[in-house]
Each structure stands twice: as C-alpha cells, then as structure tokens.
C-alpha positions as a Markdown table, in Angstrom:
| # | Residue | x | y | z |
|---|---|---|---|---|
| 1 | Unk | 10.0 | 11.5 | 15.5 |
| 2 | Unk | 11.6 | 8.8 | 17.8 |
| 3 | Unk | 14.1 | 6.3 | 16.0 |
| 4 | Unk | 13.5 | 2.9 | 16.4 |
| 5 | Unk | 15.4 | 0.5 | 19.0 |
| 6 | Unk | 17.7 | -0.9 | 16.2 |
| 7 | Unk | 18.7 | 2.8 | 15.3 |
| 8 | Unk | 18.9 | 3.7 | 19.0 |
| 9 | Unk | 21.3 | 1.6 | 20.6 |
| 10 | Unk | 24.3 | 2.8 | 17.9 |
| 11 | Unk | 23.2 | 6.3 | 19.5 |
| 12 | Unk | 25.5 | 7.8 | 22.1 |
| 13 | Unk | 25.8 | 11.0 | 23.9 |
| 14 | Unk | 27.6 | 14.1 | 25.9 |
| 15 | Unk | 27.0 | 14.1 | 29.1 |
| 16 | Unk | 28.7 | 16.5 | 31.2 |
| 17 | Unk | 31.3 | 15.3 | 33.8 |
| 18 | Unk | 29.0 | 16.1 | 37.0 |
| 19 | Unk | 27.6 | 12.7 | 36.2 |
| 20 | Unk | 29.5 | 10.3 | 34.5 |
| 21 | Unk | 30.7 | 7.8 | 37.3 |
| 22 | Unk | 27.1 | 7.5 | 37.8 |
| 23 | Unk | 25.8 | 4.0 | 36.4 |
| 24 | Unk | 25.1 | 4.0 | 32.6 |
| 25 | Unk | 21.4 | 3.8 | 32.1 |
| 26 | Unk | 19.1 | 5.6 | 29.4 |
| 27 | Unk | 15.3 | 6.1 | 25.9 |
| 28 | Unk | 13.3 | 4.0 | 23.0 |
| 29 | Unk | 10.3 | 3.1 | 21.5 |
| 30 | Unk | 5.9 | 3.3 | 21.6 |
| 31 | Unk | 3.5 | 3.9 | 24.5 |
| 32 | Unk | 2.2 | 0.6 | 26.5 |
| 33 | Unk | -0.8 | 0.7 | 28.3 |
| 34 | Unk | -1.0 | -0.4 | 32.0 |
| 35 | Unk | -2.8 | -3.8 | 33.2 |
| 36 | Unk | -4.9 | -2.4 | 35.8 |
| 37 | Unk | -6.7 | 1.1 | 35.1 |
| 38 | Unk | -6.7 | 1.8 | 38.5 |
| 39 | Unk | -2.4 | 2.0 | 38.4 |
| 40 | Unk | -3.1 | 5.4 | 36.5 |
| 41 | Unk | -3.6 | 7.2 | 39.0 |
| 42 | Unk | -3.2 | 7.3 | 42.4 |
| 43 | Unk | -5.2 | 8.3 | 45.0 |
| 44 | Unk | -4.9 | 12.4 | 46.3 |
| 45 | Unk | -3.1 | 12.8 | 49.6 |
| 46 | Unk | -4.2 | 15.5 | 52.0 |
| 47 | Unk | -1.0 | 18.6 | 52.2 |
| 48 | Unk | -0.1 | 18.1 | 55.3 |
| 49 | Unk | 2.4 | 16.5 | 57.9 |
| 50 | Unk | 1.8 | 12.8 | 58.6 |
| 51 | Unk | 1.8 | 13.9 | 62.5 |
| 52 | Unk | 3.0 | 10.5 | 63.4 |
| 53 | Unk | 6.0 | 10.6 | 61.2 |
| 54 | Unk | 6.6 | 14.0 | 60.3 |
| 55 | Unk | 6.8 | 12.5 | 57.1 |
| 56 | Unk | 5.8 | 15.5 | 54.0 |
| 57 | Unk | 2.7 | 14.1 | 52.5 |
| 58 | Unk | 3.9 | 14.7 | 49.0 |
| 59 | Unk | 6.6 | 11.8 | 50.5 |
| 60 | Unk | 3.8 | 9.3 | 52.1 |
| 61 | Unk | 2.6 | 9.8 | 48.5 |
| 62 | Unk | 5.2 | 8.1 | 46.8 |
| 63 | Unk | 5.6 | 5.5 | 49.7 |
| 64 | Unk | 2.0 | 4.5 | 49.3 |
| 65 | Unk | 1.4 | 4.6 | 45.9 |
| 66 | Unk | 0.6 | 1.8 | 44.1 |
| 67 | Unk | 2.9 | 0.0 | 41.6 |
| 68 | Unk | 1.9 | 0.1 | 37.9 |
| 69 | Unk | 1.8 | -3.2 | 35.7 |
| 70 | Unk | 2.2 | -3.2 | 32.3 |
| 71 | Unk | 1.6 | -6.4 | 30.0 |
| 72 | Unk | 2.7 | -7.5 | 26.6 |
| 73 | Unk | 2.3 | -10.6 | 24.6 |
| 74 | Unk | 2.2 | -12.6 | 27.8 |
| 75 | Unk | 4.9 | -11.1 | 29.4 |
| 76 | Unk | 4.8 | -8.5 | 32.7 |
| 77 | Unk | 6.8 | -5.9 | 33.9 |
| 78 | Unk | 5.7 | -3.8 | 36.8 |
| 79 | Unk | 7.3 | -0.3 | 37.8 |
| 80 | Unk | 7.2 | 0.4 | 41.9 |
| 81 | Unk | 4.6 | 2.9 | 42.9 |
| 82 | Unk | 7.2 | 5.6 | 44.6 |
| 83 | Unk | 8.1 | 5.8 | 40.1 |
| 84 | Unk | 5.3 | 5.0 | 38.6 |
| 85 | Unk | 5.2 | 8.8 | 37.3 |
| 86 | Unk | 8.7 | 8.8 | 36.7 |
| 87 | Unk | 9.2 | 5.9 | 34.4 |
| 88 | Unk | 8.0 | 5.7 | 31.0 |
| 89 | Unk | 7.1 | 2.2 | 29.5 |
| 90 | Unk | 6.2 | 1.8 | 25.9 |
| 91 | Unk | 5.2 | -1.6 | 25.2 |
| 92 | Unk | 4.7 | -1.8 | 21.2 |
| 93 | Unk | 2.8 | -4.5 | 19.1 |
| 94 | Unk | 4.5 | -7.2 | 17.4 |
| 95 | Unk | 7.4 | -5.2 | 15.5 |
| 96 | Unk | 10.4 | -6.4 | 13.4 |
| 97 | Unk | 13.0 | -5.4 | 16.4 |
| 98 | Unk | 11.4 | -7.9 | 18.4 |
| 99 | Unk | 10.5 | -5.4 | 21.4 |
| 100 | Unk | 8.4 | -6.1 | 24.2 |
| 101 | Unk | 9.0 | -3.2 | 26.9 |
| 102 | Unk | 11.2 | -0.1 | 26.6 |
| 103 | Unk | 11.3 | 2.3 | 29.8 |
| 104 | Unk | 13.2 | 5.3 | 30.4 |
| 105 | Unk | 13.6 | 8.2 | 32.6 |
| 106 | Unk | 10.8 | 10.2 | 32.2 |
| 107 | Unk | 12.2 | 13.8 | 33.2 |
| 108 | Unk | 15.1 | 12.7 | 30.9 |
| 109 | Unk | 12.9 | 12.6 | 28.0 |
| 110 | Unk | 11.1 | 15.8 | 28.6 |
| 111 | Unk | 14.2 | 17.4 | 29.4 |
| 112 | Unk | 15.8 | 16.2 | 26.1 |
| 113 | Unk | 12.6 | 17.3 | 23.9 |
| 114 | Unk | 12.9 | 20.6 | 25.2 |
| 115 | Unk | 16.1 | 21.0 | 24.0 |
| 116 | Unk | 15.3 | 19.6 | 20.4 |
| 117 | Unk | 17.4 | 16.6 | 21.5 |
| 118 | Unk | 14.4 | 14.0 | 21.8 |
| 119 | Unk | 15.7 | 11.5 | 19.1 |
| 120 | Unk | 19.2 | 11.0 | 20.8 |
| 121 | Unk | 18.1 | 8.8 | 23.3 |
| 122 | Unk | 18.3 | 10.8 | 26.5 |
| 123 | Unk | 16.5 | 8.5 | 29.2 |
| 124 | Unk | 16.9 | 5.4 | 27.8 |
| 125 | Unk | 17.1 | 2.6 | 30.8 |
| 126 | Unk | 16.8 | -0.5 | 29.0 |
| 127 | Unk | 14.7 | -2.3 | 26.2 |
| 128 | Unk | 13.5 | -6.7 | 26.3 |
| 129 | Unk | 13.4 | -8.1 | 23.1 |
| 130 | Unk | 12.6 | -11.5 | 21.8 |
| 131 | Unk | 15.4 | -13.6 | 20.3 |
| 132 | Unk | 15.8 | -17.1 | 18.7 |
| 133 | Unk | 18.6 | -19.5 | 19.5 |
| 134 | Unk | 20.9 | -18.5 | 17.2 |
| 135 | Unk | 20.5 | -14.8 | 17.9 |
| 136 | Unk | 20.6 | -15.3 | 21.4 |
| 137 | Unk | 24.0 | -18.1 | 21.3 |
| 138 | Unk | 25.5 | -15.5 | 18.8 |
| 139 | Unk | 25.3 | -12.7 | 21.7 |
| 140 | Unk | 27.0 | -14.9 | 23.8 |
| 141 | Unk | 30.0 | -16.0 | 22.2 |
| 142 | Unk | 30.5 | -12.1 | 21.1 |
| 143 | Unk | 29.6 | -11.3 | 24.9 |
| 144 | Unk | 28.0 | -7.8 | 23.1 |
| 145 | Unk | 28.2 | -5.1 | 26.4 |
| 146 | Unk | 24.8 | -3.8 | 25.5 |
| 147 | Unk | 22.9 | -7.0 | 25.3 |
| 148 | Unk | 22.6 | -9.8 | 27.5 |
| 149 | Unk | 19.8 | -12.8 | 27.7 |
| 150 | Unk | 18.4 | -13.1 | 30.7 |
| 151 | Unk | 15.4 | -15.4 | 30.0 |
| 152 | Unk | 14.4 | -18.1 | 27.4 |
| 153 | Unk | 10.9 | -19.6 | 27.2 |
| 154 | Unk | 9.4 | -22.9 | 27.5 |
| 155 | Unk | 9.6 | -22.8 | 23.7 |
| 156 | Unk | 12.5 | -21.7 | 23.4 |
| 157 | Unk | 12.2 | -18.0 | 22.8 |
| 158 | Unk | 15.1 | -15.9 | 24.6 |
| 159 | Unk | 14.5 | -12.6 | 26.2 |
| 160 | Unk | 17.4 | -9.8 | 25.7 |
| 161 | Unk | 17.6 | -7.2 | 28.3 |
| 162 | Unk | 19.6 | -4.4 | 25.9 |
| 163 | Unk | 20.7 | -1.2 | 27.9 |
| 164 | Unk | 23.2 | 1.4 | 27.4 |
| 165 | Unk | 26.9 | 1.8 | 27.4 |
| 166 | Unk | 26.7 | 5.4 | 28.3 |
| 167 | Unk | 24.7 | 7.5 | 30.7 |
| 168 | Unk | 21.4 | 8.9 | 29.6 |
| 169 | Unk | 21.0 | 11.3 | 32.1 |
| 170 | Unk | 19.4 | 14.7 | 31.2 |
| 171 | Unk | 18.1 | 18.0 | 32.9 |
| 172 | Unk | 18.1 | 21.9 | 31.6 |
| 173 | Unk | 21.2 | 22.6 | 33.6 |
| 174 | Unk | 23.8 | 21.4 | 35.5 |
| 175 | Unk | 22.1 | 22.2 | 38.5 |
| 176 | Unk | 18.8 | 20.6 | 37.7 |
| 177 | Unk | 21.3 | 17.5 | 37.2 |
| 178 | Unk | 22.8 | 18.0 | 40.4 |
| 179 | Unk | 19.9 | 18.3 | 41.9 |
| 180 | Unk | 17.8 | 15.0 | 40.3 |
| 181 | Unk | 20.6 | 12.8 | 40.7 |
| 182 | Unk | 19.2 | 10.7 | 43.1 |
| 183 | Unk | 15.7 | 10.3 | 40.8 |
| 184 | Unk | 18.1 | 8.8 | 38.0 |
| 185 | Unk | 20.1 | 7.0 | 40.7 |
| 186 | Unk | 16.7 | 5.1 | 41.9 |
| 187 | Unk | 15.7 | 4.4 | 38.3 |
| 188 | Unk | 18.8 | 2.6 | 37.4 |
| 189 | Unk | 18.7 | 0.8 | 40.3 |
| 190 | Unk | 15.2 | -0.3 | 39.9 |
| 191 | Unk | 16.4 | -1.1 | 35.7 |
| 192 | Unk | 18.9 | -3.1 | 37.2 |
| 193 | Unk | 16.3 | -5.4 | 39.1 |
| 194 | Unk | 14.6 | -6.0 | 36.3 |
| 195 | Unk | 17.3 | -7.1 | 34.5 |
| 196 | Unk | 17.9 | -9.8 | 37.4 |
| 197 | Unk | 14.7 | -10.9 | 38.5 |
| 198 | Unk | 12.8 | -10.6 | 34.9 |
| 199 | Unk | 12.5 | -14.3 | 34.3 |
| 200 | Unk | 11.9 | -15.5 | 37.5 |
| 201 | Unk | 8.6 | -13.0 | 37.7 |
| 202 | Unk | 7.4 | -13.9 | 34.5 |
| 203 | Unk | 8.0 | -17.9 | 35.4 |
| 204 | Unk | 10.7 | -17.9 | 32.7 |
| 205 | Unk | 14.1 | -19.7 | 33.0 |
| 206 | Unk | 16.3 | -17.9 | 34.4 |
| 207 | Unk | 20.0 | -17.2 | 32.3 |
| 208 | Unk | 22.7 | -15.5 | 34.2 |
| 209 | Unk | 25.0 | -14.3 | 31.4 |
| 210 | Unk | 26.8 | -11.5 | 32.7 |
| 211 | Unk | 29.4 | -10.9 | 29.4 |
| 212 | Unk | 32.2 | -11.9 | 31.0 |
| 213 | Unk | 35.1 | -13.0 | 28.7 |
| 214 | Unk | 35.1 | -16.4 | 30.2 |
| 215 | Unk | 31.7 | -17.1 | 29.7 |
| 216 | Unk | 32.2 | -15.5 | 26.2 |
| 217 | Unk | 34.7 | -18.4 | 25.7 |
| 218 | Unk | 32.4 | -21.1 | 27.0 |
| 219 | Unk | 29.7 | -20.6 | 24.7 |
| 220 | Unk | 32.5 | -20.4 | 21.4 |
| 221 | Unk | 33.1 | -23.7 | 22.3 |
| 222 | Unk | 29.8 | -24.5 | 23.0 |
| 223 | Unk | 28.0 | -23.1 | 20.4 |
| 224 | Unk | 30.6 | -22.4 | 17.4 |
| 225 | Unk | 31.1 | -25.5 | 15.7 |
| 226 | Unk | 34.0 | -24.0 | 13.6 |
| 227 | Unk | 35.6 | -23.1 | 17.1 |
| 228 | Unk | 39.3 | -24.0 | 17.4 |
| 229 | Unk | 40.0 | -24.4 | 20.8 |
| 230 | Unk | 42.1 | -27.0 | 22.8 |
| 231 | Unk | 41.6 | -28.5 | 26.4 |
| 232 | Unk | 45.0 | -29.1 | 28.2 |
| 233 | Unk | 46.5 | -30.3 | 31.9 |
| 234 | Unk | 50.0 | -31.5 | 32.4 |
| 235 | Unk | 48.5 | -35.1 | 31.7 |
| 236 | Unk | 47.9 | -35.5 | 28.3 |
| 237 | Unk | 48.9 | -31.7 | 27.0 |
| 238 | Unk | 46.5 | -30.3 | 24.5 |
| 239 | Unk | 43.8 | -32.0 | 23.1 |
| 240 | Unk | 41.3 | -31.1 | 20.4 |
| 241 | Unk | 38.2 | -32.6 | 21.4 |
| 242 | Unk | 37.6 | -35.2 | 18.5 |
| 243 | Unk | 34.2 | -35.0 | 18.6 |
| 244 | Unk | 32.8 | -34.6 | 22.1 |
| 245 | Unk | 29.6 | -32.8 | 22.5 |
| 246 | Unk | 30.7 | -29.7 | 24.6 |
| 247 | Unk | 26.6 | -29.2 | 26.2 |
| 248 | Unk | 26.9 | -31.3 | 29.3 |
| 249 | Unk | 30.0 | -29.3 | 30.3 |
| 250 | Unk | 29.2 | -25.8 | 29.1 |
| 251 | Unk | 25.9 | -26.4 | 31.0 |
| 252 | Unk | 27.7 | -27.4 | 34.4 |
| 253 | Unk | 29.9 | -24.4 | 33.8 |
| 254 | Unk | 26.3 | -22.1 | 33.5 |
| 255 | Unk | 23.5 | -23.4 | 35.2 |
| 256 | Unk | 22.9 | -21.4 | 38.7 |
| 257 | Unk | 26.4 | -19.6 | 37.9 |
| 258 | Unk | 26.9 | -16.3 | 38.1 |
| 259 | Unk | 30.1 | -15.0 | 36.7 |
| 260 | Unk | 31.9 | -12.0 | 37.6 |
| 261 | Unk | 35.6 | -10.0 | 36.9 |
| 262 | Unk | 37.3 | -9.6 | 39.7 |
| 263 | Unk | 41.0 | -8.2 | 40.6 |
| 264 | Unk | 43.5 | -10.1 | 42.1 |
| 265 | Unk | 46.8 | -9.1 | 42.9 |
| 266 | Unk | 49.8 | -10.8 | 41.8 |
| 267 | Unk | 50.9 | -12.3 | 44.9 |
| 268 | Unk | 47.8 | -13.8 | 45.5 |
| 269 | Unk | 47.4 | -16.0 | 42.1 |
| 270 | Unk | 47.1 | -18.9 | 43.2 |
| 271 | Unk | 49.9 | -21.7 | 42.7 |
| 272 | Unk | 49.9 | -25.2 | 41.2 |
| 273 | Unk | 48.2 | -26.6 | 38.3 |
| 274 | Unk | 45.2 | -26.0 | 36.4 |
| 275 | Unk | 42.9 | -26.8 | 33.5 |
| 276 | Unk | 43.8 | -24.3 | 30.3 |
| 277 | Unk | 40.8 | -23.7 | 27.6 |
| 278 | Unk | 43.0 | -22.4 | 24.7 |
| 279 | Unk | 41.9 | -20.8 | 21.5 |
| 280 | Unk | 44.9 | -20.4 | 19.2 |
| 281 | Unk | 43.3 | -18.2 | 16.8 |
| 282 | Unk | 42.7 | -15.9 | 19.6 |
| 283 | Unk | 45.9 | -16.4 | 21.1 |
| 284 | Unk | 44.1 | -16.2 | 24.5 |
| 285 | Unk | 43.7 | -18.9 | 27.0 |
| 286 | Unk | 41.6 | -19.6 | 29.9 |
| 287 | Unk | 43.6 | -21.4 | 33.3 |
| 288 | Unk | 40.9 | -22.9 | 35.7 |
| 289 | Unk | 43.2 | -23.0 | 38.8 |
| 290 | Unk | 43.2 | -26.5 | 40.9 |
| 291 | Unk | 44.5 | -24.9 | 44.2 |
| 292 | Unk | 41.9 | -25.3 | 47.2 |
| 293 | Unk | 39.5 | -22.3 | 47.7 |
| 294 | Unk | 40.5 | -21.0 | 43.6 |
| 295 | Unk | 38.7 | -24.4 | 42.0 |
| 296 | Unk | 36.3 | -21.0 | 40.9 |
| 297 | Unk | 38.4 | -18.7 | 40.1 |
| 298 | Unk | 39.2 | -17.8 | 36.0 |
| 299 | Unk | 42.4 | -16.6 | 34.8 |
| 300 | Unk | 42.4 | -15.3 | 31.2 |
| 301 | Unk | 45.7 | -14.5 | 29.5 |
| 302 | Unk | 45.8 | -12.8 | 25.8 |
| 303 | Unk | 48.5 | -12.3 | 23.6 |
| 304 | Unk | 50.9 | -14.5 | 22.2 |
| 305 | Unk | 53.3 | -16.6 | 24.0 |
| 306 | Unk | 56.5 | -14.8 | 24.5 |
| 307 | Unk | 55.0 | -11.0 | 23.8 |
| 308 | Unk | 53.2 | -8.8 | 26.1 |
| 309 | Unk | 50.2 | -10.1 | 27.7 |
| 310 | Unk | 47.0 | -9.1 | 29.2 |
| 311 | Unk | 46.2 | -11.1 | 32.0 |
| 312 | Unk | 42.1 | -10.8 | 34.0 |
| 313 | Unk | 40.5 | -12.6 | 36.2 |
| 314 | Unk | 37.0 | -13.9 | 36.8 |
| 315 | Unk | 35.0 | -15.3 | 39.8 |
| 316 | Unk | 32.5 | -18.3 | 39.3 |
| 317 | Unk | 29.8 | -18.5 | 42.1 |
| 318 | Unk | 27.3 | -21.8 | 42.0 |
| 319 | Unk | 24.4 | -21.4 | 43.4 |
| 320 | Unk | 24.4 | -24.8 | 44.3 |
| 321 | Unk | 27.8 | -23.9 | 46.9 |
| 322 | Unk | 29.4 | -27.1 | 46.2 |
| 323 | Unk | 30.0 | -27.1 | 41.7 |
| 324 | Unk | 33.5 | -26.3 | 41.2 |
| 325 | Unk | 34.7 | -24.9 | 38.0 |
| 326 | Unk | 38.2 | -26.6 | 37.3 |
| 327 | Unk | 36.7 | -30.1 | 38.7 |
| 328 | Unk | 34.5 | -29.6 | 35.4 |
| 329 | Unk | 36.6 | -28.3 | 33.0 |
| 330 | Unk | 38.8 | -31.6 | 34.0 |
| 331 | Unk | 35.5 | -33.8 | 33.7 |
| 332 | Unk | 35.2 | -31.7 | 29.7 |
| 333 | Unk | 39.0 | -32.6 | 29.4 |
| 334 | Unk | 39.1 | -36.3 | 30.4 |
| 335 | Unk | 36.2 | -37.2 | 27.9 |
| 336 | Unk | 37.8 | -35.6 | 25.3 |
| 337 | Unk | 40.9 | -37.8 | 26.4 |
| 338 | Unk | 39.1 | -41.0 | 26.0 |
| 339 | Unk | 37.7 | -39.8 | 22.4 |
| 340 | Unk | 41.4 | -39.9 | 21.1 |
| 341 | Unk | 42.2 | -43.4 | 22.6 |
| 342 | Unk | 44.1 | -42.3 | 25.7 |
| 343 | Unk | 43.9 | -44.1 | 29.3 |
C-alpha cells in the first residue's frame, strides 16, 4: 500500500554510489487518466530499418510517438511521447494533501515493488500541490529545499512543485542501473521542465522562487510581520523601517527575477559600498554591492560580528535586462528614511 504524499516526502533512501552525482529526482500517489484516449497507445511500427535513416524502428517509435496529456481540476500536464510509457502520472481527486499530479519513473517503481520496496518512494520525480497564501509565503521565508511555488492562480491559489532531496533511482542490479542511466537522466530532465514552464502552459502566473537564501530573506521581510530586520548604507546607518509597507520593493526584487548561488572568489568581490538587509536575530546580513556590473550581485554573511563567518553569494538576473537589485534595495531604504523624519 502506497503512503500518501505527506508521509512520502519525510521518506529517503540508499542508493548506491554508481549514481549519486546524478540529479535528485524520484514516487507518490493515485492513477490519473489521460485527456485524449488516443495518447494510450501508440500506433505499431513495422521491425525494420528506417532505410533512410538507419534509424532502429523500435527508435522512430519513440521519436514519433505522440505525447500523453493528462488533466486535473483544470490544470494540464503533458509527458512527451518518446516517455509516455516511461512516466507514471497519478492525478488523484480532491484530497487533503492538496495533490494535483504526481509522476515518477516508471521502471523505478516496478523495480522497487519487486524488491518489496514499493512504499519507499523509489521513482518519485516530483508532486504539484495546491497551496493558499500563507502556506505558500510560509515556504518562502523558510526557503524548504523540497518545495518551491512556481504558480499562483487568478484567485489566488499557489501551485507547489515538491520533489526530492535525494535520488530515486532504482533497477535489480547495479548493472541494470548502469545501464538505464540515461532513461532516469531524460526523466529528470523532462521533471525539471515542468517545474519551469508549468505556469506559463497552464496560463498561470508565473513565480520564480528558486530557494535561495536571499530570496528566503526577502520574503521574512516581506511577509513576517514579527520580522526584525534593518535596512542600512553609510548614509543614515541602520534603520528599522517604522512602518513602510515592504510589497512594492520585495515585488521589484521578484518579479521576472530569477535568483541563483553562485561562487566568487575573493579577489573578485567587488569594492565600494552597498545596501546591507540585516536581521539581528539571525546574525546574518545581506550586502547589495553598488559597484558597476555587481548592482545584481548578493553577498550573504552569517555569524556574528567578530566570530567566524560564513560568507555566499547569489546572482539576480531581471528579465527585464535593465532592474538592478541594490538601485532597489536603496529605493526600500530611502522610504524607510523618510518614515523616521530624515532628509
């Protein structure tokens, strides 16, 4: 008996050391049934060579065949022809985990039930869920690894895109692993373009929250009205904000932005001033550098002042090729300026 998604993502597993530096992908919930009959089956191809191409016909097969849709509560998800027989979907009724589509490796799953292991989640690529706001602004300011929105609805329903921390991958033996890597290489890849282009094929919009800690810290302030943070630049020094509704800038900071960790060496950090987003609680800061071609680039610092710190960085990319993120932050920290009286 399968466990449900809540019970399933706290599951992890052994996976031998053949695949581990492979992406983390992996199994869930109850059988959906596909749009269009005809995407059951697709049509027999002749055993022999494509004389043309030399192509294997088993091959022209897959290349041919056409892609599966499944629907659920008004939302789509479709699973390319060349894995339509390799990708389970279960796409449950209106449950109390809020699931729309699960999918998983299907080999993985067979593979796992033959061992007696089929309630470990072996296969497991990803499950959408339905959050509200709250749920949905909680995951952000945590920045949860496993679950990231990626949608929201015109009424205001967000869509989670959960996945695994771990790799899901399974076969009989080693070999059968070494062998298949490549099938559970193409259906993490294809996981992973669902997870970016879900919204925008459903006509949902788009959120591009990729869990980084800087984005984490944006939607704290944002979002957590107990938050105790502190905008500062050589100006003024610190300043709480006294009031000033953190939206307008936490939505500059987001919209069209993706956000990703990056490494930079030490002698390229840039010099000069910058923004700091501070969260003394925390005892970890954010510097939003002002030096030209770094207005986008993130330096978080944690650990007290004084002690050992633990210094990362992040990248900011607008899609609109001109935002910049300290120019914003500086916008955030002038209003909050003028809220406590100062010219």
């Amino acid at each position: 008996m399968r466990k449900n998604f809540a019970d399933l993502v706290k599951i992890g597993v052994v996976i031998p050391t053949l695949i581990v530096s492979m992406a983390a992908c992996g199994a869930a919930s109850a059988q959906g049934t596909p749009a269009d009959d005809k995407a059951e089956t697709t049509e027999a191809v002749e055993a022999v060579e494509n004389t043309e191409s030399g192509e294997p016909a088993a091959e022209a097969a897959e290349a041919t065949a056409e892609p599966k849709l499944y629907e659920n509560r008004g939302y789509k998800l479709s699973v390319p022809g060349e894995l339509a027989d390799k990708i389970t979907v279960e796409a449950p009724d209106l449950n109390d985990d809020g699931v729309i589509f699960s999918a998983y490796e299907t080999k993985s799953v067979e593979a796992a039930k033959a061992k007696g292991n089929d309630n470990l989640g072996y296969g497991w690529l990803f499950t959408i869920t339905e959050r509200n706001e709250e749920e949905a602004r909680k995951m952000m300011i945590d920045a949860i690894g496993d679950q990231q929105p990626i949608a929201v609805t015109a009424d205001g329903v967000y869509l989670i895109f959960n996945h695994p921390t771990d790799v899901r991958y399974e076969r009989a033996t080693v070999e059968d692993m070494d062998k298949d890597q490549g099938e559970w290489t193409a259906a993490c890849e294809w996981a992973n373009s669902i997870m970016k282009n879900f919204a925008k094929e459903n006509g949902l919009t788009v959120i591009g929250f990729n869990n980084t800690l800087a984005e984490s810290a944006l939607a704290k302030a944002a979002f957590d009205k107990e938050a105790n943070y502190t905008i500062s630049t050589t100006e003024h020094g610190p300043l709480a904000p006294n009031g000033v509704d953190p939206l307008p800038f936490y939505e500059k900071m987001t919209k069209g932005a993706l956000y990703e960790n990056v490494d930079v060496a030490e002698n390229e950090v840039p010099d000069g001033e910058y923004v700091v987003l501070a969260f003394p609680d925390e005892q970890v800061r954010y510097d939003f550098f002002f030096a030209e071609g770094s207005e986008n680039l993130i330096r978080t610092v944690q650990g007290p002042e004084g002690e050992e710190q633990y210094t990362f960085f992040t990248k900011v990319t607008f899609e609109d090729g001109t935002s910049k993120a300290s120019e914003i932050m500086h916008e955030w920290y002038d209003a909050i300026a003028e809220a406590n009286g100062i010219q």
